[in-house]
N, C-alpha and C positions, 0 to 999 in steps of 0.2 A: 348348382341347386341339388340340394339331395335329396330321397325317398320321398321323408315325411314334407318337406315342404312341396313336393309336387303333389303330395294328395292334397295337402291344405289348399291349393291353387285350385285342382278339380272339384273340390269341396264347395270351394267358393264361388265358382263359374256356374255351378250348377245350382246353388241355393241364387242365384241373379235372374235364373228360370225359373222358379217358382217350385222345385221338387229338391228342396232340404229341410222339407221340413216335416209335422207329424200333419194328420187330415183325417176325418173320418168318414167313409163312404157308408152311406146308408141309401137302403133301398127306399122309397117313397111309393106309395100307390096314389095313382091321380088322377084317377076316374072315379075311384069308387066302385070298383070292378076290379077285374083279372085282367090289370095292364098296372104296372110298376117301372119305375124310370131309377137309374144310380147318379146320387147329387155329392160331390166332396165339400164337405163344411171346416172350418177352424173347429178346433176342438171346445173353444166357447160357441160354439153357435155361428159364428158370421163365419162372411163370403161365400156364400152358398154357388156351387157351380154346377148346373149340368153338364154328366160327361157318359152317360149311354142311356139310349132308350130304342127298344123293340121295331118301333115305327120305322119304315122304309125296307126294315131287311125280306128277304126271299121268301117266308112265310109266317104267318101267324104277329102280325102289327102289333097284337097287344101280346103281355106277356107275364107270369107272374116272375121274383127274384127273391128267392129267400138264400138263407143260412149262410149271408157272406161267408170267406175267411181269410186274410191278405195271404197275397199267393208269393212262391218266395222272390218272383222277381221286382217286388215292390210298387210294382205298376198296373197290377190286375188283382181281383179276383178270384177265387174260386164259388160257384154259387152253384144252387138247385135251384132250375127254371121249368115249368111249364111250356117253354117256347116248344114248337114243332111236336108237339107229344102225337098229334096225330101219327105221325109218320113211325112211330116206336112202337112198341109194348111197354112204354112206359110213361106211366102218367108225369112223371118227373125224369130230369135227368141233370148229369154234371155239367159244368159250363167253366170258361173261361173267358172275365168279360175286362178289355182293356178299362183305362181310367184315364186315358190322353186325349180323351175327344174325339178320339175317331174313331168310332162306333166300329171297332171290331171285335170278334168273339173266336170261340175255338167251341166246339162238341166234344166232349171226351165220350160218354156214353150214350144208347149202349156199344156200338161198334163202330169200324175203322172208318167208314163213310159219313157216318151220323153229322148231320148241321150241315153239309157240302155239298153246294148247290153249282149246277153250271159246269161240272168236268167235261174236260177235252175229251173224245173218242180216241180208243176206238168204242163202240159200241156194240150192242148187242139187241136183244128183242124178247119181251118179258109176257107171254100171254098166259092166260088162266080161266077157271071159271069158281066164282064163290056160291054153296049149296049151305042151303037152309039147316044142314047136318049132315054127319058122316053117312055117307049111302041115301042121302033124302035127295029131294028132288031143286033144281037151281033156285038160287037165288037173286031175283033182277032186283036192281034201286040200290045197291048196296053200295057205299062208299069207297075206295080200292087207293090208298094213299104206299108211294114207292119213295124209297130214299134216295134222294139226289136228281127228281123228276117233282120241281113244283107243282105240276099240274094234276090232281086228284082225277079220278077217271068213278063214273058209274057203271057199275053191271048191266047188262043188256036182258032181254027177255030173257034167253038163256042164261044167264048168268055168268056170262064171257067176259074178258076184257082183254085189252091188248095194250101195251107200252112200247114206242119205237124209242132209238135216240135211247138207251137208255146205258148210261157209262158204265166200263167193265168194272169188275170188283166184287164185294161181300156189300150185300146191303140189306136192309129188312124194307117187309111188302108188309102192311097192314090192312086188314076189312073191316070195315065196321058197319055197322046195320042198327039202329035203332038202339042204341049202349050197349049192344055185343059186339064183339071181336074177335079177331084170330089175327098173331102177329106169324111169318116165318121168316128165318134168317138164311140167307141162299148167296148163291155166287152168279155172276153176268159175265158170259164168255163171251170175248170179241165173235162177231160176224154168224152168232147162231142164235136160234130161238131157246129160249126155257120157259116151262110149262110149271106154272106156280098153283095150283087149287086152295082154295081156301073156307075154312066151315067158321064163322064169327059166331061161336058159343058161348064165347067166354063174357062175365059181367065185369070182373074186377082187374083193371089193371097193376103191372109191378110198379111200383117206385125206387126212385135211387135216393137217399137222404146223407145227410151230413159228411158232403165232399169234404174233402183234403188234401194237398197236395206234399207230396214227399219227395225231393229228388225227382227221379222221371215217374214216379208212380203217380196215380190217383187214387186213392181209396177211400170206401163209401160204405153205408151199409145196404144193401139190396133187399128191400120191401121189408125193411124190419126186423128179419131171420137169420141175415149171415154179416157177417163183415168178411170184406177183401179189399182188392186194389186191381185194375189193370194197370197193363207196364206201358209207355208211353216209347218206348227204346223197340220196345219188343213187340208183342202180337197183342193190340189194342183191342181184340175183339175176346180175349179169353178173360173172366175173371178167376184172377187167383182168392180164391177162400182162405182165410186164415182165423176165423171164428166163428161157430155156433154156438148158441145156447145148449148148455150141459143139460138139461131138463127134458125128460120125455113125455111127460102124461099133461101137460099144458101150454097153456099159452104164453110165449116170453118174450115179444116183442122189445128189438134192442131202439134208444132212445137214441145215441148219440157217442161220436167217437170222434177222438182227437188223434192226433204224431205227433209226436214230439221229435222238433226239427235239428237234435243235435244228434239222431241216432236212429229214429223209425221206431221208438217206442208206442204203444197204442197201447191207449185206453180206452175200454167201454162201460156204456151205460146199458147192463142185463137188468131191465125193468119188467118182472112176472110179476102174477094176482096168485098167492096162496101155492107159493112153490117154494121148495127148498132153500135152493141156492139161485135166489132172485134179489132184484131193490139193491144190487152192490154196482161196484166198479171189480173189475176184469183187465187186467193187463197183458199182453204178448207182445211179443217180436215182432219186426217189420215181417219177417217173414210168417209169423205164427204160431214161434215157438215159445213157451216156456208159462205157458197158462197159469193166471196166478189169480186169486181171490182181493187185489189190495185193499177193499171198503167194504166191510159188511155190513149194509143198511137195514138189513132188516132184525131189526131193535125194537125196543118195545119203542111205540111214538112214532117213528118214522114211515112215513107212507108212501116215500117214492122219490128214486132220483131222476135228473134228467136229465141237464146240461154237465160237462164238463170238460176245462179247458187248462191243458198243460201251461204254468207260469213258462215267462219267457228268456226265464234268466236261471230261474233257482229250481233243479233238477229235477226234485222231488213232490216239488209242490202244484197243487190243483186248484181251480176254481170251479164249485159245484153246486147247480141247481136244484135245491131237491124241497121237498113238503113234507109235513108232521103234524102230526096231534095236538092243537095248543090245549090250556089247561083248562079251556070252557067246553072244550067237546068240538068245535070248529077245526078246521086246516089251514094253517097257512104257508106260505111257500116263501122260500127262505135262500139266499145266496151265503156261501163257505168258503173259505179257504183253509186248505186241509195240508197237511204233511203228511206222505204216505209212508212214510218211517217210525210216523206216532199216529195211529187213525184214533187213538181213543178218545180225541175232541179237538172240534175245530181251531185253527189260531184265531179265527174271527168272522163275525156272521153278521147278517145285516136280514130281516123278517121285515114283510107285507102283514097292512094287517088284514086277519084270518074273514076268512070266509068271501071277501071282496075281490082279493087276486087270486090266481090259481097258476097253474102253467099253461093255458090257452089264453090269458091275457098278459102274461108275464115274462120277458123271453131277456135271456141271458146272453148277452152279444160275447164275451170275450174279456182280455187282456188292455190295455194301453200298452203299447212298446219296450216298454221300459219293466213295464210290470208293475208301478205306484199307481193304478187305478183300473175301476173296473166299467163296461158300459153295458148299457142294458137299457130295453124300452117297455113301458105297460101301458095300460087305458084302465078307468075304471069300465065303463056301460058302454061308449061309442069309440070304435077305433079311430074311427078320426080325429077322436078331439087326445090322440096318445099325448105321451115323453117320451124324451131319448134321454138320457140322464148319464151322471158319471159318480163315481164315490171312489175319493182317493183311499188308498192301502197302504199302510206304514213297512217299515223293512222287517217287525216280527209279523206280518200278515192280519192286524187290525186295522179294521176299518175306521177312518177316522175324519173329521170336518164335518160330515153331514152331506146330502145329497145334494149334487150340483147340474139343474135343469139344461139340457146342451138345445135341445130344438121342444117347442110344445106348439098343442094344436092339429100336426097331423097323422098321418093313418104310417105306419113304420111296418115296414117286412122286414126289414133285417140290417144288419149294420155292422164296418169291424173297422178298426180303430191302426192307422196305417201310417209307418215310419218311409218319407219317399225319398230319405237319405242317400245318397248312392252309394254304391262297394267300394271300397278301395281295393286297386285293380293290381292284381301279385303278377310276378314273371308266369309263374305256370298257370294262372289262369287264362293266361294270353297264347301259354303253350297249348295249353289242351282246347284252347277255341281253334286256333291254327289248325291243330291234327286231328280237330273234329270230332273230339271225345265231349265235351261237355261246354255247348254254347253258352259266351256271356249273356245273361239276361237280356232283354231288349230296352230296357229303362237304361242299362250301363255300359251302350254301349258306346254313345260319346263320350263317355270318361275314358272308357278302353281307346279311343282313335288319338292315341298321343298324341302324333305327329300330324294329326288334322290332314290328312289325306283322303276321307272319307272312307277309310277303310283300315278292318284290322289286319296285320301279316306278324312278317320279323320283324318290318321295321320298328314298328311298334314297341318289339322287346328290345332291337337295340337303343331305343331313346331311353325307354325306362332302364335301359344298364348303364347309359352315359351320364345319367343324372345323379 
């Protein structure tokens, strides 16, 4: 048997499990509240499967789930959730949520502990006191939330608390008091006490928005102002910066950023009010180099972009959310696919009509796998009664057939449109799992266990050399 027919064999062993095929994960709200569940559907609408929901885990039962994006091992996720926010300085944060049903997750931000409940000691002993302000007098009633210690503790008359049991490492301690807070990020050394004070001043917390996942990195933008990534290989707890808004005298809050996964190229959405050099796309490096202006939106007519997401095949090309001035004096808000080698006009557009959609009822999911279609969800009045929709894309990037309804009826956070094909598994990817440089995905690794030993080695490579 040679190469190709033994992938064709793993091909087909694994499409008889039900993951060779495409699926769409969308976030569903189901309370009607701030509790969200992830359901995989055929990409017409049927088979509908739950496969995570918030309830049971270690804190916070309910739990919000936006801004999918398939992550690259085909089997999860990458989203911004609300879960555990208490325990952060951040009202949002990054996540990694399986799609196999077995409701397990990862916390990427903000630091190396975050979501990680239950560690083995040794430990350490974490006391404090929270004061109504710097040099004021204590604070009792105060709420006192530690990471990787489910159990919230209240301030005493003095304004004391105390944490036994509490696992060594970098964690964040938050206070909050009536919607103030103070988060600090600190370290727990075996078999000693540390002394934490804390003043809950603060009204507004940071957010993390439109995760991504790159290679071992994650990168996000943090509360709007910067884009970066932490390193998942390296020091989880630093964010490396690799974008600000160029603008000084205003406000520029960035909307949203993509990778493009054949290189760590990154695009952003620099959305300013009445600034220079705002309303475009922004390109750099994975690392942050090489600042470039690629879309300049601010045109006469154009009033804001928002969404955009690198095609998945074709190098250059984008898909972008953005709103404009129709010719009645109204807004409507409009989906594009752009070539960034000719920004001078779209290949193809597809418009709401004006005044009715906006971008708070209008959200822009992404790609299809392939890259011949696009998905996206609106409501007109009540998000309950949403669409999840699709519009196929022709190979010059016109939209073409007309809109095709995938789920209607309910309340939609977020969704992205996911190929559960599996890899075809090379010699040196089998080398570099061995030597520990770069793990097979977890979705592929029963394709990787050639020789059905439940486990990967050499043997492995020798089977795949014999064949």
């Amino acid at each position: 048997m040679n190469k190709h027919a033994l992938i064709v064999l793993l091909f087909a062993a694994a499409c008889l499990t039900g993951w060779c095929e495409e699926k769409i994960c969308v976030s569903l709200n189901v309370k009607f509240a701030a509790d969200d569940k992830l359901a995989l559907v055929n990409p017409d609408g049927t088979g509908e499967k739950d496969v995570f929901t918030w309830t049971g885990k270690p804190v916070d039962p309910e739990a919000q789930i936006f801004e999918l994006r398939p992550a690259p091992d085909k089997r999860s996720v990458i989203a911004r959730s609300s879960y555990s926010y208490n325990f952060t300085p951040y009202e949002f944060n990054a996540f990694s949520l399986k799609l196999d049903g077995s409701q397990t997750f990862m916390q990427y931000t903000p630091g190396p502990n975050s979501g990680i409940w239950d560690l083995p000691g040794p430990y350490g002993t974490v006391t404090g006191i929270v004061y109504e302000s710097s040099g004021g007098p204590a604070l009792p009633g105060a709420r006192i939330y530690l990471e990787g210690v489910k159990n919230w503790q209240t301030s005493g008359a003095d304004g004391s608390f105390r944490f036994e049991n509490v696992p060594s490492g970098s964690r964040w301690i938050v206070a909050e008091d009536e919607g103030y807070w103070e988060g600090v990020f600190f370290s727990v050394t075996p078999g000693t006490q540390r002394q934490v004070d804390l003043v809950p001043t603060n009204a507004f917390r940071g957010s993390v928005s439109s995760p991504v996942r790159y290679q071992d990195r994650i990168y996000f933008l943090q509360a709007g102002l910067k884009a970066g990534y932490i390193d998942l290989a390296g020091d989880k707890a630093t964010f490396h910066e690799i974008y600000v808004p160029r603008i000084g005298s205003c406000t520029v809050p960035l909307q949203w950023m993509d990778v493009r996964q054949s290189d760590g190229k990154v695009i952003i959405t620099d959305w300013g009010h009445g600034c220079e050099k705002s309303r475009g796309l922004y390109t750099v490096d994975k690392d942050g180099n090489g600042y470039f202006l690629a879309a300049d939106f601010k045109t006469a007519g154009y009033t804001a972009v928002d969404r955009v997401f690198w095609h998945p095949t074709k190098p250059d090309w984008v898909l972008v959310a953005y709103s404009y001035s129709a010719s009645s004096g109204g807004i409507s808000v409009a989906f594009g696919v752009l070539d960034l080698n000719d920004v001078s006009s779209f290949k193809g557009t597809i418009a709401f009509p004006e005044n009715i959609y906006t971008h708070g009822n209008v959200e822009l999911c992404g790609w299809s796998p392939k890259g011949d279609a696009i998905l996206y969800s609106y409501y007109t009045t009540d998000p309950t009664h949403g669409v999840l929709a699709k519009f196929a894309v022709d190979a010059n990037g016109a939209f073409t057939g007309g809109e095709t309804p995938i789920m209607t009826g309910r309340q939609f956070s977020g969704a992205a449109w996911i190929d559960f094909s599996p890899q075809a598994i090379t010699l040196d990817q089998l080398k570099d799992h061995i030597l520990g440089r770069t793990p097979i995905p977890p979705g592929d690794k029963s394709a990787a266990d050639l020789n059905k030993d439940n486990k990967i080695d050499a043997a492995d490579m020798i089977y795949l050399i014999r064949q």
